[in-house]
GUDO-585502 format. One record per residue: z negated, x, y of N, C-alpha, C in turn. Coordinates in steps of 0.05 Angstrom, whole numbers, plus 5000, padded with zeros to 4 digits. Atoms other than C-alpha are relative to their C-alpha. Layout:
<atoms>
ZXYZXYZXY...
</atoms>
This chain:
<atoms>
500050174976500050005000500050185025499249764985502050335067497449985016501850024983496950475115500549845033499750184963495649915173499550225016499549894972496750305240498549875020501350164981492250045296501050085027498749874994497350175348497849945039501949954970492250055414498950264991500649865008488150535376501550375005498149724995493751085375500350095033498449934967495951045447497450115011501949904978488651135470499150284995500849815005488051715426502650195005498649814987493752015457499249995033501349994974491151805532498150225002502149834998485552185517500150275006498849655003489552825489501050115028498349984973494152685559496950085018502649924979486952695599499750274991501249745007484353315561501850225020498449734993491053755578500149875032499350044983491353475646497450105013502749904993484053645663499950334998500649655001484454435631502650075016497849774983491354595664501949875016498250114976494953995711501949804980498850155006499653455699502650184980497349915008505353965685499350114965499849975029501854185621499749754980501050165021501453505592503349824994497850115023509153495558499649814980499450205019511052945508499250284972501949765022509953605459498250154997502149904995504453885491497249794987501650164999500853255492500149944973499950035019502553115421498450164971502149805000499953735403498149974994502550024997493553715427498549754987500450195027492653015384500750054975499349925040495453325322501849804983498250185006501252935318503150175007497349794987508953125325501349905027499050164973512852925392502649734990498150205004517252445348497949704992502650185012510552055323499849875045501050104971508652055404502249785013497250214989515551715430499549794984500350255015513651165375498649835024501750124997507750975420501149955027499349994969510451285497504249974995496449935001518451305511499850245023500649854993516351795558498450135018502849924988511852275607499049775011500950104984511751755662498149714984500250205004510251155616497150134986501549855005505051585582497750035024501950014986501451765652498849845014500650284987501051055677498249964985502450065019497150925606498250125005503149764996492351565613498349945025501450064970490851275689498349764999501350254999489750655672497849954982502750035013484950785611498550145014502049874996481651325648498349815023501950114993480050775699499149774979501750185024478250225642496650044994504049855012471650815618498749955025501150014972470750845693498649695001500550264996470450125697497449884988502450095020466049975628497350194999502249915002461450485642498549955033501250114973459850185720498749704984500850305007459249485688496750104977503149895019453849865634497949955023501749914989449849995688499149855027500850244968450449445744497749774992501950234999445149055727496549935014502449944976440849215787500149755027499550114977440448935853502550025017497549924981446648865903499850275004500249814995444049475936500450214978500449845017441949845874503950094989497850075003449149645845502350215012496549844977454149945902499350234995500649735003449850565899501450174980499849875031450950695827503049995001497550005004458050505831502050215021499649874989458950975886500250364984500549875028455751505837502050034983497149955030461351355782501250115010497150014985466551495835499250334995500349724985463952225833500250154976500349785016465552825791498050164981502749875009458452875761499850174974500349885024459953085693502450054986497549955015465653295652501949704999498050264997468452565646500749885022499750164970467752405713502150245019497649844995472353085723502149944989497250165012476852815675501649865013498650274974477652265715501750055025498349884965478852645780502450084987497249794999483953125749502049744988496850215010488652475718500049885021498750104982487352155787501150235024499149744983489852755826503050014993496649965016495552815774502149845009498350364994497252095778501049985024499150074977497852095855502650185004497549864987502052595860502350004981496950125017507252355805501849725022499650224995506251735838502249955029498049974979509751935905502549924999496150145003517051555918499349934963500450085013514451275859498749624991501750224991513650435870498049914983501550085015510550255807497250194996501549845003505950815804497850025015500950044979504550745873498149724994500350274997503050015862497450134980502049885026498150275802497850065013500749914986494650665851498549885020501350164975493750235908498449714989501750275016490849665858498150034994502449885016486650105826497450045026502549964975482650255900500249795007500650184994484049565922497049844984501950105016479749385863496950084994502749814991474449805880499649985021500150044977474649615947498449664999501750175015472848995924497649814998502650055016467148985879499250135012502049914988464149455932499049745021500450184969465448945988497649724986501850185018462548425934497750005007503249955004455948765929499450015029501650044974456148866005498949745004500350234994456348176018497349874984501850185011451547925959497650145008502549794989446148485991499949925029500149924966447348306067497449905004502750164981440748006069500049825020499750274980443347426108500450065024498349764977446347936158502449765011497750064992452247446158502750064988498249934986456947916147502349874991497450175010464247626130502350254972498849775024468747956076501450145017498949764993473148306123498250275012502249714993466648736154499850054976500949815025464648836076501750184985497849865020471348996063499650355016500849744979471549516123498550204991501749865015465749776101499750134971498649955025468049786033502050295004497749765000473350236053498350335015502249844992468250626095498450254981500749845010464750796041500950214973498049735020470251095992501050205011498849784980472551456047497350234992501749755009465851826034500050154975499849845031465351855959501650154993497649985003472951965960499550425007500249754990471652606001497050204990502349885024465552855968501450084965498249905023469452815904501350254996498049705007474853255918498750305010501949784998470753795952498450044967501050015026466553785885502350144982498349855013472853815848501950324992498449694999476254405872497950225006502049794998468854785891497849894987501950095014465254585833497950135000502849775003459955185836498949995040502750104965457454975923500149765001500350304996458654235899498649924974501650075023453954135837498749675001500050325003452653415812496949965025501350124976445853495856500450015028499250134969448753575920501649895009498250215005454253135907498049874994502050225001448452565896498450045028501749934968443952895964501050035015497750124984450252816002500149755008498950165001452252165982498149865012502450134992445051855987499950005027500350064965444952126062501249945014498050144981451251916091499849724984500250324995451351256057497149795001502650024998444251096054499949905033499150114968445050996137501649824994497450175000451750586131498749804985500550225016448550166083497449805021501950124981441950076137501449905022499750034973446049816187500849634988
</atoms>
């Protein structure tokens, strides 16, 4: 009897392989045979799953935000405030997966250039996080008022921080260590959030 194939299964365990090589050496080392490779598969097995790179790094972006995603929802089960904080937190480079993350969204943007669908990928993925931040502003305003376009504002406000804290981190990982990437974040948004 042949062996059932679990073909979600496959693709994510090539996302993964695509994250790994995209994380140790850039988008350009993560070939249809590179990436194949590094899962232990041949590049005629991989074209079963991708037809090629680009359709491949759309998947690896979009699962890498999915973990992003299910491991914020793990952990929201605080208060509004508590909530944004933490999800602010995810956004950040803290640990090897949360570098992962950076280096496929680094990759991704810059495939994504004169790129509409990619683009579109892109700009959904922060709309969507723009969001669920503005969300938690609003369900935290303490009867502030505010309206969704200030929470959005603000929303955008404060990825602009994380956003930039990230990449510093990323590229000077030894004067940006996960604690002062956290004793950063806490003191610029920590204000923004008191107002």
């Amino acid at each position: 009897m042949p062996k059932v194939v679990d073909s979600a299964e496959r693709r994510a365990e090539l996302a993964a392989a695509a994250a790994q090589l995209i994380a140790r050496a850039g988008v350009g080392a993560a070939t249809l045979r590179d990436v194949a490779a590094e899962a232990g598969w041949t590049t005629g097995a991989l074209t079963h799953y991708f037809a090629d790179k680009r359709e491949l790094l759309l998947f690896t972006f979009r699962s890498s935000l999915a973990q992003r995603h299910a491991a914020r929802e793990a952990r929201d089960h605080t208060r509004p405030k508590e909530a944004l904080l933490h999800s602010l937190e995810g956004a950040l480079p803290l640990d090897d997966d949360g570098r992962r993350h950076w280096m496929v969204t680094v990759a991704f943007c810059a495939q994504a250039a004169g790129d509409e669908e990619l683009s579109r990928a892109q700009r959904d993925a922060y709309r969507d996080f723009r969001a669920g931040l503005a969300h938690l502003l609003q369900a935290g305003a303490d009867g502030r008022g505010d309206d969704r376009a200030a929470c959005l504002a603000r929303a955008e406000q404060l990825i602009a921080v994380a956003d930039g804290i990230a990449m510093q981190a990323l590229f000077d990982p030894e004067s940006w260590p996960a604690s002062r990437q956290l004793s950063t974040l806490h003191a610029t948004v920590g204000p923004m959030l008191a107002r």
